[in-house]
C-alpha positions as CSV (number, residue, x, y, z in Angstrom):
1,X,37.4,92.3,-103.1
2,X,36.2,89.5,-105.8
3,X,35.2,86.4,-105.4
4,X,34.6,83.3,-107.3
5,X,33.4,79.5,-106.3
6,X,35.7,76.7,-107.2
7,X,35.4,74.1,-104.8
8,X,35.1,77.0,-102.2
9,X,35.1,80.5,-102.0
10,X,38.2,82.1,-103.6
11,X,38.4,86.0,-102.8
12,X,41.4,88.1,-103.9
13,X,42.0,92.1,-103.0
14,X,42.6,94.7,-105.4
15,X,44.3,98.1,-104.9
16,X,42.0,101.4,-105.6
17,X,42.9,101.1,-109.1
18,X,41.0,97.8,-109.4
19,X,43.7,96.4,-111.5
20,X,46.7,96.2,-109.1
21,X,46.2,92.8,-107.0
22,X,47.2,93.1,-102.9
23,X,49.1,89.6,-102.7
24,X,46.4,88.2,-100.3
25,X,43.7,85.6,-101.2
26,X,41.7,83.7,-99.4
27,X,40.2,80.1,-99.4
28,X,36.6,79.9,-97.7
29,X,34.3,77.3,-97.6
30,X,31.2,79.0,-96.7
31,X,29.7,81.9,-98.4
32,X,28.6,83.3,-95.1
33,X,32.1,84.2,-94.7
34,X,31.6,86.3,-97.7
35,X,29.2,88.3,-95.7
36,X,30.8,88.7,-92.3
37,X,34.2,90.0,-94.4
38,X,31.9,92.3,-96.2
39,X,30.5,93.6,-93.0
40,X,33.9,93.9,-91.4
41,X,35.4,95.6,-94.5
42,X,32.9,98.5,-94.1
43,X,31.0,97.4,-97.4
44,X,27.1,98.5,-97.0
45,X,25.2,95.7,-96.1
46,X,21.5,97.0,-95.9
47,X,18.9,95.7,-97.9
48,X,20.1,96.4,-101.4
49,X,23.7,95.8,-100.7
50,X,22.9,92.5,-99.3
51,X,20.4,91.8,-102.5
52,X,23.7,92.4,-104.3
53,X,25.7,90.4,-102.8
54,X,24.1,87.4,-102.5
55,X,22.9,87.7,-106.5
56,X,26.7,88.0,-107.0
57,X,26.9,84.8,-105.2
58,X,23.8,82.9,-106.9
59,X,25.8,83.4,-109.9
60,X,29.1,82.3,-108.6
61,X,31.0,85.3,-109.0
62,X,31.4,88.7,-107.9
63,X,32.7,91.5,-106.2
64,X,32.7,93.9,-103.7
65,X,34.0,97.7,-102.6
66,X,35.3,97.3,-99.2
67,X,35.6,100.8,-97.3
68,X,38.6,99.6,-95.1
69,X,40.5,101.5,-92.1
70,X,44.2,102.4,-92.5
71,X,44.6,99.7,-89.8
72,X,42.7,97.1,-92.0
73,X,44.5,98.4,-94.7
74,X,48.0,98.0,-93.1
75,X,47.7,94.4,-92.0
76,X,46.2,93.5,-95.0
77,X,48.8,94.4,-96.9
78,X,51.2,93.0,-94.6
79,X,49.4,89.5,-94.7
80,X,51.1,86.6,-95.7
């Protein structure tokens, strides 16, 4: 998942390949948000991968590897 700030949070999914976008993006407004999607999405959130991530949002920008169940997977992909 990256993210970006633009009068919110805007996060957009990418396949494995990191180059092939899942056509899903979301709108948040607060960057807590960011985390609880993180910690849902299986990404490591223990001391340095929270460090990480909120450095990655000090700047503004970032992204994130989620580890994601087939299930997780599957509706995501079948979002709209």
């Amino acid at each position: 998942m990256s993210f970006q700030t633009q009068s919110g949070w805007h996060c957009q999914f990418l396949e494995e390949d990191l180059k092939t976008p899942i056509p899903v993006r979301l709108n948040l407004i607060a960057q807590k948000k960011l985390f609880e999607i993180a910690e849902r999405g299986g990404y490591k959130l223990n001391l340095e991968g929270r460090q990480a991530l909120q450095r990655a949002i000090d700047m503004g920008r970032g992204g994130i590897w989620l580890d994601l169940t087939e299930e997780q997977y599957r509706r995501l992909k079948g979002a709209r």
